[in-house]
N, C-alpha and C positions, 0 to 999 in steps of 0.2 A: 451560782445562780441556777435555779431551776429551767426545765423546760415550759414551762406554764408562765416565767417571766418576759418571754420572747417575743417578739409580737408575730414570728413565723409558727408558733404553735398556736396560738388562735387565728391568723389565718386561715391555716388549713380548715381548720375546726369548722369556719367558716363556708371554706370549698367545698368541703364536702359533706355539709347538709348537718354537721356533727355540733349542734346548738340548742340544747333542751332548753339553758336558762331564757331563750328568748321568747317570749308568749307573744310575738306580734302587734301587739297593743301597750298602753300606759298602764304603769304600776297601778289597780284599782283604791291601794293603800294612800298613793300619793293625788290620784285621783279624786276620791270623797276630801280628801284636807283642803284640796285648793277649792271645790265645789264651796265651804264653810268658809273659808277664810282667804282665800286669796294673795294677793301681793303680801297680807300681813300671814302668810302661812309658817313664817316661823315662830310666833307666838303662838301657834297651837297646842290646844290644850289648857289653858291658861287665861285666868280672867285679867278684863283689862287689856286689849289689843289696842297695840301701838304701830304706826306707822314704821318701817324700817326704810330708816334713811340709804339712801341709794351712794356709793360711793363718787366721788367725784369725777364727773364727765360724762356720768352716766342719769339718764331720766328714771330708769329704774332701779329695783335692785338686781345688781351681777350675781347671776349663778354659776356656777360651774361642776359639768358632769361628766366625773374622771371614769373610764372604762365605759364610757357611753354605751356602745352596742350599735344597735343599728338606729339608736336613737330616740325610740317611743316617750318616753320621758323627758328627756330634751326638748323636743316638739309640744309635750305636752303644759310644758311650764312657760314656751312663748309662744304660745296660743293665750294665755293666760298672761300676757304681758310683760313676765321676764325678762332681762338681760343674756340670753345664754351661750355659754361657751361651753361645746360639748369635745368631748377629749377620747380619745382612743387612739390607739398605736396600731393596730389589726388596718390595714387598704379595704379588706374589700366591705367590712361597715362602716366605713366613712366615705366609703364609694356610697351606696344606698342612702346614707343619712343626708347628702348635701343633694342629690337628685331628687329625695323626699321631700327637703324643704323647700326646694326652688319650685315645685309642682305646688303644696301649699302655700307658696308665697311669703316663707318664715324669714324674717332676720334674725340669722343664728352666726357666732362664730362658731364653727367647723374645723378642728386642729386634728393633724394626723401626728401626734407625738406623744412621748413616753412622759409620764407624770414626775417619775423621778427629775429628770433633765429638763423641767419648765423654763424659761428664758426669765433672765429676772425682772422683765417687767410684768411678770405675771405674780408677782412677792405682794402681797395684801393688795391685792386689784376686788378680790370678790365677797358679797356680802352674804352669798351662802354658798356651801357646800353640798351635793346635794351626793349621797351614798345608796350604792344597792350593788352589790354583787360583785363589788370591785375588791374588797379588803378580804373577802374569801376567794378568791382567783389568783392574787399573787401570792407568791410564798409565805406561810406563816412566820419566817425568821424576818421579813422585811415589814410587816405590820407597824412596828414599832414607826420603824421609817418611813413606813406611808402617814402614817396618824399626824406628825412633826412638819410631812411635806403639807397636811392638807392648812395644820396649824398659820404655817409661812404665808399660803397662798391668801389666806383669808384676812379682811380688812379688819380693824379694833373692833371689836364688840362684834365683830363675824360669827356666822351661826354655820352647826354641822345639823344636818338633817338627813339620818341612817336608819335604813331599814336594814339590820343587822340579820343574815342567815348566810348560813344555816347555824343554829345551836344543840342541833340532834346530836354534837358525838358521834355524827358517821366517819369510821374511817377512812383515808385517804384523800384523793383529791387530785385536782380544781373539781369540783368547789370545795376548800377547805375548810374542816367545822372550825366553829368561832367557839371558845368558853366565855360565858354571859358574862360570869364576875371580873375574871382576866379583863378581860377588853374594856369591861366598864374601870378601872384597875388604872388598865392604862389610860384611856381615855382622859379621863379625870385628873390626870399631872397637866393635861393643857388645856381644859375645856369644864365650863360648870355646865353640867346637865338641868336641864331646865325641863324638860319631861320626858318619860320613861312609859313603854306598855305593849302589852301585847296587842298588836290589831286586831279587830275585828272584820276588817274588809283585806284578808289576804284573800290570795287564792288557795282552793280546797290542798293542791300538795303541800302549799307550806305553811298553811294555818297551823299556829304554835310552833312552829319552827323557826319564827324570826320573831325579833323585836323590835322598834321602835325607839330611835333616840334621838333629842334633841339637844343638841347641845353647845354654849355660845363660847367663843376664845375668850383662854382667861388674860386681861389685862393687869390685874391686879393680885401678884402675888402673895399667900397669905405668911410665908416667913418672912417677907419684907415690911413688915408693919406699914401696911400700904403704901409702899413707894411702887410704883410703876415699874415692872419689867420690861423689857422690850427684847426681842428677839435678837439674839447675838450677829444671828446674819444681815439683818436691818442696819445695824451701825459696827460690820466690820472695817466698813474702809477707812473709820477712824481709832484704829488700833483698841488697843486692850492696854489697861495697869491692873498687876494684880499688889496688894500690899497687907500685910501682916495688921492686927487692929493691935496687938498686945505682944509684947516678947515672953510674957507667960502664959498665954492662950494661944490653941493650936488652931486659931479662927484666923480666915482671907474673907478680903475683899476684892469683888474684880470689876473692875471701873472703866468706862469710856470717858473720856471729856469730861474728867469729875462725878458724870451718874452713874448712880451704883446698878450693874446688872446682871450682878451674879455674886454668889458663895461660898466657900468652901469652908466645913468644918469635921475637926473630927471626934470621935468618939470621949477620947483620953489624950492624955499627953503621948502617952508610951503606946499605945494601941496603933495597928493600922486603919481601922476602918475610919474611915469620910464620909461623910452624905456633900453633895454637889447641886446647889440650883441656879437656876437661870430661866430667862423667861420663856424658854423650849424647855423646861421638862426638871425631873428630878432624877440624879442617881446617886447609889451607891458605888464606894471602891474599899477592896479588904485584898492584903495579901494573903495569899495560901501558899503553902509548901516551905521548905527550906534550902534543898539543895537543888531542886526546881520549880522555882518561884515563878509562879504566876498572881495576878490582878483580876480579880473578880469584880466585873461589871454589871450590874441590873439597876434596874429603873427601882425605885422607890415603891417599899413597900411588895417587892417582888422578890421569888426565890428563885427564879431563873436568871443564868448568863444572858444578856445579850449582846454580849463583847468580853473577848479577856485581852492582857497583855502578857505576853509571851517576852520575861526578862533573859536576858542573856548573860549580861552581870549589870549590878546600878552602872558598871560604870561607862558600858558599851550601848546601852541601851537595848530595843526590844524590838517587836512586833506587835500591833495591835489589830488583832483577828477579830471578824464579824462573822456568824454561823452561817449567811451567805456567801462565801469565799473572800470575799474584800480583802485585803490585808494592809497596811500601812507602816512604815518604815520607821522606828525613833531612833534618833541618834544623839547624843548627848558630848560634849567636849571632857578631858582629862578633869578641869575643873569643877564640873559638874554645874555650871553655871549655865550654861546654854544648851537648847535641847530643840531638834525639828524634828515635824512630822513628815515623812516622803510619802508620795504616789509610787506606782507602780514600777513610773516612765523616772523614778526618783525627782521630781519635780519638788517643791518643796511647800507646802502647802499654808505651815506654821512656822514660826523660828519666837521660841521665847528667849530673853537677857536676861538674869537674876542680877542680884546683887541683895548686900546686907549682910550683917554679921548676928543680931541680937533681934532683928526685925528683918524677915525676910521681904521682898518686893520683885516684880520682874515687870519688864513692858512682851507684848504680844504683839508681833506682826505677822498679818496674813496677807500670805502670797498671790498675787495677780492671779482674778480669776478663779480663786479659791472662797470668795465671799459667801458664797449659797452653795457651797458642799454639802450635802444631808450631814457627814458627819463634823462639821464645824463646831459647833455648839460643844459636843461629846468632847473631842478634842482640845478644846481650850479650855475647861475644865478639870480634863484628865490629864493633858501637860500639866497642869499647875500642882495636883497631885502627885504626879511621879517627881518632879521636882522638887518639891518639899521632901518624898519620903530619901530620896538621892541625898539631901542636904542632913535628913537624921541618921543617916549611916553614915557618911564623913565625919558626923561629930560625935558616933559611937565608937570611931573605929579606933 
């Protein structure tokens, strides 16, 4: 984990005056949208504006603004009659943003916590997302993971609303450059963009420097011939089936209570590569090497790692590293039939059962309090992987 993910490095940052990103005032971007369109501000851009239903319990629609700041944006969306839960991990701007509101008289929720670690009653509670300078301040190896976390938070048919900067290519960082196409890359495994542009009401340093993006959760996966995906963390606590569709096709299916919510297929019979989806996201998995076998992880349609697994033999099982230090334990039994994933504290997060001889199948249970793990999803896909490939070396051997 970087120092930039801390919320004692933006503190300081804070104490001592060290905050260029903050101009004092509301984004002018976010500004002129809501002047045009207002509550219906995620339909901007776009003919035919429709009301956005508010999610339940709530009279309007819920926003939520992750790395809030001191708040200017926050403030200025319930001024404008928002829902808003503004978010930041840093004390001393959430010291300022809830003394701010109370003087203007705002009903705001106000949270002083880490976005990763949301509480799960915050899992599709909001109807937008609102971005700006939060996805270039934390580390570029966790993007991935923030994108998935904003995914979760957000209700069916929830909208993302990102003013995306910097995309100058400046070295270094916080603030971290963003690449335009990368990001839209990823973005696009879990979200259809509904508009795209460069604004015209930035301010003079970052005019052309940032973008504009709108874009709503995808519900409807397009490899599932329109069956509904649903988020693997939404319906962990009723286990996982994974099952074989053909003992001559190297294709899974992986099921909750009968619905299908997720894939696994691979290339060839005899090849290793898989493609992996689910209604968090798409990956790929390929082994490399021979005599030190590693698992190549990236997201769909991507030539970057953003995870490998570290084999020690199929039959001991591995380690599965994230390029922010994370690391996760797998172990697998002599049979090769059973396989967990460990935390740190070796807690055990997954435990898959196989079975079959000509048609493979396993059940997946997740461990208490493991339900909303960022890497949940990744993991029970990727068990099922390594498992298969553990099951075509036993019957090569």
């Amino acid at each position: 984990m970087s120092a930039s993910d801390t919320s004692e490095f933006w503190q300081q940052a804070y104490l001592e005056n060290r905050a260029p990103w903050d101009m004092g005032t509301p984004t002018p971007v976010f500004v002129s949208m809501l002047q045009e369109y207002g509550l219906q501000i995620a339909h901007y851009g776009r003919e035919g504006r429709r009301p956005i239903a508010p999610t339940e319990g709530s009279s309007s629609p819920r926003v939520l603004v992750p790395g809030c700041g001191r708040g200017y944006d926050a403030m200025l969306f319930a001024e404008y009659g928002f829902n808003v839960t503004a978010l930041d991990f840093a004390p001393e701007p959430v010291k300022f943003l809830r003394a701010e509101a109370a003087n203007r008289n705002l009903r705001m929720e106000i949270l002083q916590d880490d976005l990763f670690t949301l509480s799960e009653e915050n899992i599709a509670r909001y109807d937008i997302v609102l971005e700006y300078t939060c996805i270039c301040a934390i580390d570029p190896a966790r993007r991935r993971e923030y994108l998935h976390m904003l995914h979760r938070v957000l209700a069916s048919d929830g909208y993302f609303i990102g003013l995306i900067f910097p995309i100058d290519g400046r070295p270094g960082g916080p603030p971290y450059a963003i690449e335009r196409d990368s990001f839209l890359s990823e973005l696009t495994t879990l979200f259809d963009v509904r508009f795209l542009d460069i604004p015209k009401t930035s301010i003079k340093p970052r005019r052309g420097k940032e973008i504009l993006v709108i874009a709503q959760k995808k519900s409807v996966d397009r490899f599932s011939k329109g069956i509904i995906m649903k988020s693997l963390s939404d319906i962990a606590h009723h286990g996982f089936e994974w099952s074989q569709l053909s003992a001559f096709k190297q294709n899974y299916e992986l099921r909750s209570r009968s619905e299908l919510v997720g894939s696994l297929e691979f290339r060839s019979a005899f090849g290793t590569f898989a493609t992996a989806k689910c209604g968090d996201g798409c990956w790929t998995f390929k082994r490399v090497g021979f005599w030190k076998r590693l698992i190549s992880i990236r997201a769909c349609n991507s030539e970057a790692d953003i995870a490998t697994f570290r084999d020690n033999t199929w039959s001991q099982g591995g380690t599965l590293e994230f390029p922010d230090g994370r690391a996760f334990k797998v172990t697998s039994n002599f049979w090769k039939s059973r396989l967990e994933f460990q935390n740190s504290a070796d807690e055990v997060l997954l435990h898959f059962d196989s079975s079959g001889v000509f048609k493979l199948k396993a059940t997946v249970h997740v461990g208490k309090g493991s339900e909303h793990h960022p890497a949940l999803p990744l993991m029970v896909l990727f068990g099922w992987y390594y498992l298969v490939m553990m099951q075509h070396e036993s019957a090569a051997a």
